[in-house]
SEKOL-80996 format. One record per residue (C-alpha): y, x, z; residue in one letter. Coordinates in steps of 0.25 Angstrom, whole numbers, padded with zeros to 4 digits, always signed. Each point is the difference from the previous one (the first is absolute). Layout:
BEGIN
YXZA ...
END
This chain:
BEGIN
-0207+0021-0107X -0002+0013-0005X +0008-0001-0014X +0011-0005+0010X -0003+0015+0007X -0002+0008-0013X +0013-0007-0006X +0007+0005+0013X -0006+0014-0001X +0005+0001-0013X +0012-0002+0001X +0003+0010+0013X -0007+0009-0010X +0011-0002-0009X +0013+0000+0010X -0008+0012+0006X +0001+0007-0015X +0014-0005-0001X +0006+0008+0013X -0010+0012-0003X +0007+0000-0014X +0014+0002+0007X -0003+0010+0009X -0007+0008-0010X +0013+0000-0007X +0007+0015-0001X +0011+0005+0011X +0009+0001-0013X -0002-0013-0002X +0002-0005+0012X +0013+0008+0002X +0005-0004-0014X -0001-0017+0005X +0007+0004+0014X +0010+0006-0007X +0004-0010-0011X +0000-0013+0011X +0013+0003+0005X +0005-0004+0015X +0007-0012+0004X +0015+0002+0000X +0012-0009+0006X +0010-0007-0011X +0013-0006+0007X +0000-0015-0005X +0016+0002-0003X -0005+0009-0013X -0008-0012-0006X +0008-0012+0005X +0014-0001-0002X +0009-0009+0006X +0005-0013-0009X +0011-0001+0009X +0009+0005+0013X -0010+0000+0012X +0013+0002+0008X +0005-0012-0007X -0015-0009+0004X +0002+0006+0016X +0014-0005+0001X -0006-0015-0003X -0012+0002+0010X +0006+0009+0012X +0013-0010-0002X +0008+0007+0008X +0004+0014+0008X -0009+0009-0009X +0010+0012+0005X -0003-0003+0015X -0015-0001-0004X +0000+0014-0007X +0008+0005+0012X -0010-0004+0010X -0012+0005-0009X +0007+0015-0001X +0003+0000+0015X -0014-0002+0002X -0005+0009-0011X +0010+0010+0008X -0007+0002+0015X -0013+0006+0004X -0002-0012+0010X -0005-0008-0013X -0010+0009-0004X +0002+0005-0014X -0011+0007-0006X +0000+0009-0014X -0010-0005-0010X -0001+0000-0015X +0006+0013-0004X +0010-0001+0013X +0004-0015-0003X +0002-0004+0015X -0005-0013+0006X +0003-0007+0012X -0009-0006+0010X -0003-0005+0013X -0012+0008+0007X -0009-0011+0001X -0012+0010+0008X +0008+0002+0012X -0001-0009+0012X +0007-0013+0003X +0006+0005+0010X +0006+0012-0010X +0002-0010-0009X +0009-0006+0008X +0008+0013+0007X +0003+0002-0017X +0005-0014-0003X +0010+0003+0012X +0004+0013-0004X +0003-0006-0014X +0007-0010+0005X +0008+0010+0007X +0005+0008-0013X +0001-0014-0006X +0010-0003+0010X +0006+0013+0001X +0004+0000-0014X +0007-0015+0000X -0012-0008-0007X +0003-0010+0011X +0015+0000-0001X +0005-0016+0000X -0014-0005+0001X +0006-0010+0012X +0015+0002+0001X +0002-0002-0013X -0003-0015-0005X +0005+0001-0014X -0009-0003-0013X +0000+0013-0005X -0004+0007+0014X -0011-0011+0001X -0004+0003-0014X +0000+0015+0001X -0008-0001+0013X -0011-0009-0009X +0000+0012-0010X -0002+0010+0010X -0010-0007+0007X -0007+0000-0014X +0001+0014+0000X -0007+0003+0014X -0011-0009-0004X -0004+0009-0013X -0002+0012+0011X -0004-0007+0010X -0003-0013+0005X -0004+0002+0014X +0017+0008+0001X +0003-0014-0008X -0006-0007+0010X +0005+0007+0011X +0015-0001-0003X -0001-0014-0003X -0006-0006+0011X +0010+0008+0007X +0013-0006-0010X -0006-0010-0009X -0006-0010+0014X +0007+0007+0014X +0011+0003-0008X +0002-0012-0008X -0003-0009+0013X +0011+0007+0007X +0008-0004-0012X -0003-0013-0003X -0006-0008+0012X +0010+0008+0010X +0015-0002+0003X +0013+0011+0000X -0006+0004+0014X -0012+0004-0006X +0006+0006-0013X +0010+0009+0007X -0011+0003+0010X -0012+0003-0008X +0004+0004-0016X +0006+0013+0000X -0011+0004+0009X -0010-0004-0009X +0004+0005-0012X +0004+0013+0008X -0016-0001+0005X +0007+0002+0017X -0009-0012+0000X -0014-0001-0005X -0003-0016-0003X -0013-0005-0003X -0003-0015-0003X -0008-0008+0008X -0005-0013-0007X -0015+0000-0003X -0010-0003+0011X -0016+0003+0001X +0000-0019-0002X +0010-0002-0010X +0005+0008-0011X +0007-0009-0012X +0001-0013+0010X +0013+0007+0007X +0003-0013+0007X -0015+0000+0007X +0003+0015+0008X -0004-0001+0015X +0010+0011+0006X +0007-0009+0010X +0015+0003+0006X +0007-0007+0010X +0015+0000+0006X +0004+0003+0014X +0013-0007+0003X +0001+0009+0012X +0000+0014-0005X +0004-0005-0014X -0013+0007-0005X -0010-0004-0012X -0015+0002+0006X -0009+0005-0013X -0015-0002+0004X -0015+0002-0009X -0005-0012+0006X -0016+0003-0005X -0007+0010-0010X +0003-0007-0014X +0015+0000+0005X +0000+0017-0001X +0009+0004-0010X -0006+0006-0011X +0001+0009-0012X +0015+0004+0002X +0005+0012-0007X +0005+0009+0009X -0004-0004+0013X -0013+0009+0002X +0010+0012+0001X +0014+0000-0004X +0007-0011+0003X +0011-0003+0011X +0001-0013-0002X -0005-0014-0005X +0003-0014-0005X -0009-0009+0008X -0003-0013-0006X -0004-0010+0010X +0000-0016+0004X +0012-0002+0008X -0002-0009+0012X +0012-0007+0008X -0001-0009+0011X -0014-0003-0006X +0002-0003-0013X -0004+0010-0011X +0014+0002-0009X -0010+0007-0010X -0002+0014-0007X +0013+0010+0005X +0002+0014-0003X +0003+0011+0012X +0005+0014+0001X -0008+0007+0010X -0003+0017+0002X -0013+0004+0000X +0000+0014+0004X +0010+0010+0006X +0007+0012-0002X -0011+0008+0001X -0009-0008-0008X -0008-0007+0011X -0002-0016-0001X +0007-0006+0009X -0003-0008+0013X -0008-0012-0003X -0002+0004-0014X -0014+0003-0004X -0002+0008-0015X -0012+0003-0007X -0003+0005-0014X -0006-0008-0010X -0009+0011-0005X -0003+0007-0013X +0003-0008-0014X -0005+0001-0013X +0015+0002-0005X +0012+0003+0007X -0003+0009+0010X +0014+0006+0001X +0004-0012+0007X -0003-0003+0017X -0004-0015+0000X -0003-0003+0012X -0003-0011+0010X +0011-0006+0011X -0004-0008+0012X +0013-0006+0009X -0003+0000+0015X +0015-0008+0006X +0007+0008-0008X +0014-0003+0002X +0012+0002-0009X +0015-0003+0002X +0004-0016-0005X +0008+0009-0010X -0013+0005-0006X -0003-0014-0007X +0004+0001-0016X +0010-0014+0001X +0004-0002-0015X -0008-0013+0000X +0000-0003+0015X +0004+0004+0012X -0005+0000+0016X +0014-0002+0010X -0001+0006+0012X -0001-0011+0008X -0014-0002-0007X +0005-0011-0010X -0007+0001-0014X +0012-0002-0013X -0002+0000-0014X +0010-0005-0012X -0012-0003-0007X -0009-0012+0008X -0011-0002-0010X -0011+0011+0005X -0006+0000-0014X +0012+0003-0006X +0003+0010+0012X -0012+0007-0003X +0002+0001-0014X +0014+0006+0002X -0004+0009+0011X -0010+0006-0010X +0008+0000-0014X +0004+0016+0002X -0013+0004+0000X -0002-0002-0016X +0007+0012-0003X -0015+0008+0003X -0006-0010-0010X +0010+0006-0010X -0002+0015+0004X -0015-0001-0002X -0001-0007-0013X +0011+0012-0004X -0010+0009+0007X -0014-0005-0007X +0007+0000-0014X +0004+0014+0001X -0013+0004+0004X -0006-0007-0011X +0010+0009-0009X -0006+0013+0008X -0013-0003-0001X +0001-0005-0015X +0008+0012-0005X -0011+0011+0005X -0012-0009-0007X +0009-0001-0013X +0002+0014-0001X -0014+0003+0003X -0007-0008-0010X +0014+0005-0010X -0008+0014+0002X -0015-0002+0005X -0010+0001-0011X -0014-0008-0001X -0010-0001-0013X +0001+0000-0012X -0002-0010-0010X -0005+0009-0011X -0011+0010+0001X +0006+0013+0004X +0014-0006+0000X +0010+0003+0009X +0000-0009+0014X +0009-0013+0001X +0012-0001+0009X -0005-0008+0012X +0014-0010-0004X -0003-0001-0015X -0012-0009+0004X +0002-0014-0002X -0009-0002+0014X +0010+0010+0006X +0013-0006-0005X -0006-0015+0006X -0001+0007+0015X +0016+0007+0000X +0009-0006-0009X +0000-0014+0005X +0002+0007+0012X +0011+0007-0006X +0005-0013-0003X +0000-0007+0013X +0006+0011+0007X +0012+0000-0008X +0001-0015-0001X -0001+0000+0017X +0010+0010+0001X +0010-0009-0006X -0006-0012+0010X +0003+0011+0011X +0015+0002-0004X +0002-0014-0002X -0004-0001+0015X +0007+0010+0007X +0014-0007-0008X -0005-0015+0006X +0000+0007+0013X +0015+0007+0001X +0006-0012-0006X -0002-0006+0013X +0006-0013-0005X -0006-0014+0007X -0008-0004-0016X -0005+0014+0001X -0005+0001+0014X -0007-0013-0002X -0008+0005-0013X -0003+0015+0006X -0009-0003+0009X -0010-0008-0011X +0002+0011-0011X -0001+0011+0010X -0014-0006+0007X -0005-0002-0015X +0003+0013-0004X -0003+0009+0011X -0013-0008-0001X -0003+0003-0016X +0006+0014+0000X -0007+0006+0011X -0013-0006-0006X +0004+0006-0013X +0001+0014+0005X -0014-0001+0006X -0005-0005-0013X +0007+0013-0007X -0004+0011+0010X -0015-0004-0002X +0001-0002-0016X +0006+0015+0001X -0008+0005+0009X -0012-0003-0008X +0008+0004-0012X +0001+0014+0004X -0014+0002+0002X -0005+0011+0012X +0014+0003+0000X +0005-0011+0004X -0009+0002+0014X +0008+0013+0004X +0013-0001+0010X +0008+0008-0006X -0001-0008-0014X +0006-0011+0008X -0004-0014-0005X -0012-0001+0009X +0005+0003+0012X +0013-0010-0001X -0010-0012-0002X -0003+0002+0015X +0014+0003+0004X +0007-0011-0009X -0013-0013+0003X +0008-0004+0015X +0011-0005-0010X -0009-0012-0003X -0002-0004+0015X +0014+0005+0006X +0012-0008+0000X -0008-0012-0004X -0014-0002-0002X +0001-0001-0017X -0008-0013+0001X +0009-0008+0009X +0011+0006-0007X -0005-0007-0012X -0002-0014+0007X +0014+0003+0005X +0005+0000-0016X -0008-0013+0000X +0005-0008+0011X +0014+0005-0001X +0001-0003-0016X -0007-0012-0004X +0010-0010+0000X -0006-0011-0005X -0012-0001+0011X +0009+0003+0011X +0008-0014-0002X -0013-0007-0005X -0005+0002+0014X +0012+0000+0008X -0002+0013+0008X +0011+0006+0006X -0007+0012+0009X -0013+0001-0005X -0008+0014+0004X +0006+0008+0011X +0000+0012-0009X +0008-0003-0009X +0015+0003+0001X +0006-0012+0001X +0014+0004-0004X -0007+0001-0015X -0007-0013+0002X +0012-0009+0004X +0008+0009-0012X -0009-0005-0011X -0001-0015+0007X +0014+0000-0001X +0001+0004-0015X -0011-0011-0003X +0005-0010+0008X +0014+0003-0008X -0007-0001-0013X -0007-0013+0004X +0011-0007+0005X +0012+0005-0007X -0008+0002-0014X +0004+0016-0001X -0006+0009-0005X -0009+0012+0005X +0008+0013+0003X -0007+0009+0006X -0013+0009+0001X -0003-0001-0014X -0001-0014+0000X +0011-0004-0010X -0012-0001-0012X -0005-0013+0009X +0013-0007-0006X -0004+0000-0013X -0013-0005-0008X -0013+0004+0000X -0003+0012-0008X -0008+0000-0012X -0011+0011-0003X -0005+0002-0014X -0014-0002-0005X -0001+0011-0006X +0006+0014+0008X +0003+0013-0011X +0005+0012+0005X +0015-0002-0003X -0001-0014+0008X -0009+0008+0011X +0012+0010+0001X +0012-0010+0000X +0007-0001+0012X +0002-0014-0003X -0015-0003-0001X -0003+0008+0012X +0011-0007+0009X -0003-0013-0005X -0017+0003+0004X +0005+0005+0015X +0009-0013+0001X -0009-0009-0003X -0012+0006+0010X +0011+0001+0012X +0004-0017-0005X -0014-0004-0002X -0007+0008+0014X +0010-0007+0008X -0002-0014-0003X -0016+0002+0002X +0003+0008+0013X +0009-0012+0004X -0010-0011-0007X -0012+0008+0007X +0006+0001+0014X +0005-0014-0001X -0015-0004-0003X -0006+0006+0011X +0012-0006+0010X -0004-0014-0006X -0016+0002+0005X +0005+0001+0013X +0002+0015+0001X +0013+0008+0010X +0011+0005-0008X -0004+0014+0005X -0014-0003-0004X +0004-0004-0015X +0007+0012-0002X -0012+0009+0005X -0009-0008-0009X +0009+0003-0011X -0002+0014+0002X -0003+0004-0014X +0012-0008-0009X +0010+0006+0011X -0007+0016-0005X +0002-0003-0014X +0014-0007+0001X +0004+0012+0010X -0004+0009-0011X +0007-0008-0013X +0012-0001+0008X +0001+0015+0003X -0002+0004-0013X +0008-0011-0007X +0011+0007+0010X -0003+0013-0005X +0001-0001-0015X +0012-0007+0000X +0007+0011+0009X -0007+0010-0010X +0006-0008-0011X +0013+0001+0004X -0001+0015+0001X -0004+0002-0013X +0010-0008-0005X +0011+0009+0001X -0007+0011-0004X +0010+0005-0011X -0010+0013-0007X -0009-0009-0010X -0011+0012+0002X -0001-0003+0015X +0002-0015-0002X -0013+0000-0009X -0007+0008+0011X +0006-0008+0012X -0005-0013-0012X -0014+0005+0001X -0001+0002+0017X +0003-0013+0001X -0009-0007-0010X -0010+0010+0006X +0001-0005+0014X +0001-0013-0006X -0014-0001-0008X -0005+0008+0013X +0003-0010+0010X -0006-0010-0009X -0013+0008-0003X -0002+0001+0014X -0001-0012+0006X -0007-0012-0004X +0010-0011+0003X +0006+0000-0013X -0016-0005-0005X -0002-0007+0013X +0012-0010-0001X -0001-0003-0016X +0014+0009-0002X -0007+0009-0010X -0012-0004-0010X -0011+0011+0001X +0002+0004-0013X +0015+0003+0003X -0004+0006+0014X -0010+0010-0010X +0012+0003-0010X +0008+0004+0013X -0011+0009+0005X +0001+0008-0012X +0014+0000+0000X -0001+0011+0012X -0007+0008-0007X +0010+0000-0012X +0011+0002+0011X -0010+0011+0006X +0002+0009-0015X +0016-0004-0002X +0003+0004+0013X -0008+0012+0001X +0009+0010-0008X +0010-0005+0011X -0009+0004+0013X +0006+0012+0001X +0014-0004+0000X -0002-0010+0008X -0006+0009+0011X +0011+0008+0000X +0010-0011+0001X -0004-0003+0014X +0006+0012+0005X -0008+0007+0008X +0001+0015+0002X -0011+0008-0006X -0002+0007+0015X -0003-0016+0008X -0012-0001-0011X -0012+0009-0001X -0005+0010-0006X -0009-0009-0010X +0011-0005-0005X +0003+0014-0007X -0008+0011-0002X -0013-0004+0009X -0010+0012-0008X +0011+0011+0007X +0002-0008+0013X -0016+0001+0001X +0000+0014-0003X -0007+0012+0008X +0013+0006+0003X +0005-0014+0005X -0010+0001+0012X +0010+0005+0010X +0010-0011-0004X -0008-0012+0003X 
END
């Protein structure tokens, strides 16, 4: 024991000789090492890393459309003090929401924006005007909003995207002539009343009740218990005039099923109407520019003109009509309008992914951390192969997804009866994967931007709490996922039979994809739709032995993603069938088959995706950006194959080929890394809707920046 002490006294002794040898050095010497170690100083990444190709050329593949109307919006913006712009980095001026005021002046600011917005025609055509290119530069616009704000997003879609899409598409020329130029003119506030306390996702299981007097030729809206409240509706805690009530129907006793209703909720002075009860739904931890509130229906009654009658009507004599006399099918037509805000939030989650992405690039491009050398200079944060692993794959599904996006938005203006009936399984799988994706991104960048990425003006953190209601709103992602499922697997849905399975599924998809299978059966044609065509040939064939040139083939790469889709839907339809034959409820087996439907939900979407990427890059005509758009997609390729383990789990990859593609990443990670920089800039975003990371954070932090923050 006391060797142990004297070892352990002898060596403070020596550390304590160590430290008195420092400070016993001279003041000379001590001034002469200040002197020679130099301070920190910021290098503009666009010095050391220049492009291979045109950015402009790579943004007009991903944007797809209106760039000019984007850039518009974002100067208009950039132009009013209501958006807050703040000099930093050498007067290099950001612009912001304040994030430290009050909901309540949080929500005062997104009015007074919408306001100017309005004021300066952003809105122009947004409901009068039906054509593609209005529909398509409202999408870009919308885009736009979402990188300043989400909560001024949000706000002005609830009130164009759902009220004014309803009046739109479930109303008649009464209600068009009566309610569009209003909304789009904001005479009119409109909220969306849909979502109860009970029942979210399961639309068809809402409680509101209405019913019809014959003699006042009056509909009677009622809350008829707590879990009936509406609940979390944009707009109603403050601003909004008046809402779409979703609610059962009853006539003459029956229940004709979910309707949609036009009822005003407050009056000219704001106040809540009679029989109207409003209460606000509180603080949230995103999205406090926006008033949801809480709505309870005490015999509120609205004109017979105020039921939205594209689908079904209520005569005045009380007499329920309908062209359509299925009520599945009913249902599923009354609701098919409403995939135009899956498509605007997978836009939405993929341009944030850019936003967030682009500042962590250009940070690590100019952030300095150890050196591998003694006394040599400090490595560039990106120039680590670690580094590289956490952004560039990011890079790459960012691009690949805004392609996926485009492709949506085009599914959904063709308008045409093939299209309408594939939108609403692309936009469910979609909406679901990329809004995923863009939680997945601003937490990698977050933590890629160290203490930084903790500050609100630096952005990334604070839009993980303002972008994660994505996942949840407009469909729950998970039963967006199943719906992918149930609506795509062609082979089990004639196996068993089932022609209206699951309530929440929309059965318009459902009877589209029996009848294309049913087709196929029958009539021996091929598959034509959804990506399916690949099922009319044979069975890929994988090699043994996977090199890099075979790993970055487009033909290897498609053939692998085929042949997962093939191969999961037969075990999903084998597996379900199994547990059907032990006695188990067609609703039961698919439940049991939880974890099939995950995987093929997944191969399908991605299947989806590269080929939609594919066809982009095909007529790329600049051979130095088609070798760059050549490496994003083989990078997004070995990255979806790297991160999951359904590749290993099913026998599609031997482990020694699933070891030679994890090292392919990081052989993508170093070809595309002189590329980052371009392909940052390629998304478009103005230098003022980043941060001041993104630039030169050592003067953004200075002393003399104090009175800017």
């Amino acid at each position: 024991m006391d060797s142990l002490f004297n070892s352990g006294a002898e060596r403070a002794a020596r550390r304590a000789a160590i430290i008195a040898n420092h400070l016993s050095q001279s003041e000379s010497a001590s001034a002469s090492l200040l002197s020679a170690s130099s301070c920190l100083h910021y290098n503009p990444p666009e010095l050391t890393n220049p492009a291979s190709f045109n950015p402009i050329h790579l943004r007009r593949i991903l944007d797809g459309h209106h760039v000019e109307a984007r850039d518009w919006l974002f100067k208009l913006m950039e132009e009013s003090p209501l958006f807050c712009p703040k000099k930093r980095c050498e007067g290099k001026v950001f612009v912001a929401p304040d994030y430290n005021a009050t909901k309540e002046q949080q929500r005062e600011m997104t009015m007074r924006r919408i306001e100017y917005l309005l004021n300066n025609g952003v809105f122009e055509g947004w409901l009068t005007d039906s054509s593609a290119d209005a529909t398509m530069r409202k999408f870009a616009l919308m885009e736009g909003l979402g990188v300043y704000d989400h909560s001024l997003a949000i706000k002005i879609g609830v009130h164009f995207i759902l009220w004014g899409s309803a009046i739109k598409f479930f109303g008649t020329k009464i209600h068009h002539e009566r309610w569009l130029n209003d909304t789009e003119k904001y005479k009119v506030l409109g909220c969306f009343a849909m979502t109860e306390l009970g029942h979210g996702s399961n639309v068809r299981g809402v409680e509101t009740i209405t019913t019809y007097d014959s003699s006042t030729r009056e509909f009677i809206i009622n809350t008829p218990c707590e879990s009936a409240q509406k609940y979390w509706i944009g707009g109603a805690a403050n601003h909004a005039t008046h809402t779409i009530v979703f609610a059962q129907l009853h006539i003459n006793g029956r229940n004709e099923g979910v309707h949609a209703f036009i009822a005003q909720i407050r009056d000219s002075n704001g106040n809540p109407c009679p029989n109207i009860r409003i209460a606000d739904c509180g603080h949230k931890i995103g999205l406090n520019g926006v008033d949801n509130g809480r709505i309870w229906f005490d015999n509120v009654r609205v004109p017979r003109e105020n039921l939205l009658n594209s689908v079904a009507d209520v005569l005045p004599d009380g007499q329920y009509v309908s062209s359509i006399k299925d009520p599945d099918q009913r249902f599923a037509a009354f609701l098919a309008p409403l995939t135009v805000g899956r498509v605007n939030i997978t836009a939405e989650a993929v341009y944030i992914s850019k936003v967030a992405l682009a500042i962590a690039t250009r940070y690590a491009l100019s952030r300095r951390a150890f050196s591998v050398t003694p006394n040599g200079p400090e490595i560039l944060l990106l120039d680590y192969p670690s580094h590289q692993r956490r952004l560039i794959p990011l890079l790459a599904k960012a691009c690949v997804q805004s392609c996926s996006a485009n492709f949506l938005k085009t599914l959904y203006i063709q308008k045409t009866p093939e299209a309408n009936k594939a939108l609403h399984v692309y936009s469910s799988a979609l909406k679901a994967v990329a809004s995923w994706q863009n939680m997945i991104t601003l937490q990698e960048c977050r933590e890629a931007c160290g203490g930084q990425g903790l500050k609100t003006e630096n952005r990334v953190g604070i839009l993980k709490g303002e972008y994660d209601v994505q996942c949840t709103f407009e469909g729950d992602n998970n039963v967006l996922m199943q719906q992918v499922i149930h609506n795509s697997n062609k082979y089990f849905l004639m196996i068993v039979e089932h022609f209206g399975f699951n309530r929440f599924v929309a059965t318009q998809v459902s009877k589209a994809l029996l009848a294309e299978y049913v087709a196929v059966q029958k009539k021996k044609n091929p598959f034509k739709s959804l990506g399916l065509q690949h099922m009319n040939g044979p069975v890929p064939l994988i090699p043994t032995d996977l090199t890099s040139s075979t790993l970055r083939s487009s033909k290897f790469q498609t053939d692998l993603f085929c042949l997962r889709e093939r191969d999961l839907l037969q075990r999903f339809a084998k597996e379900v069938s199994y547990y059907q034959a032990q006695g188990e409820s067609k609703e039961k087996a698919f439940l049991l088959s939880y974890q099939l439907a995950e995987d093929l939900a997944r191969g399908f979407t991605e299947s989806s995706t590269l080929q939609v990427f594919l066809e982009a890059e095909m007529n790329v005509l600049q051979a130095p950006l088609k070798v760059v758009m050549g490496l994003l997609r083989s990078m997004y390729v070995m990255t979806c194959i790297d991160e999951t383990a359904s590749f290993l789990r099913y026998g599609h990859l031997s482990v020694d080929n699933a070891a030679a593609v994890r090292k392919e990443v990081m052989a993508l990670c170093t070809d595309l890394r002189p590329h980052a920089l371009a392909i940052v800039s390629s998304f478009g975003i103005p230098d003022s809707y980043l941060s001041p990371i993104a630039f030169d954070w050592i003067e953004a932090n200075t002393w003399g920046n104090l009175s800017s923050e």
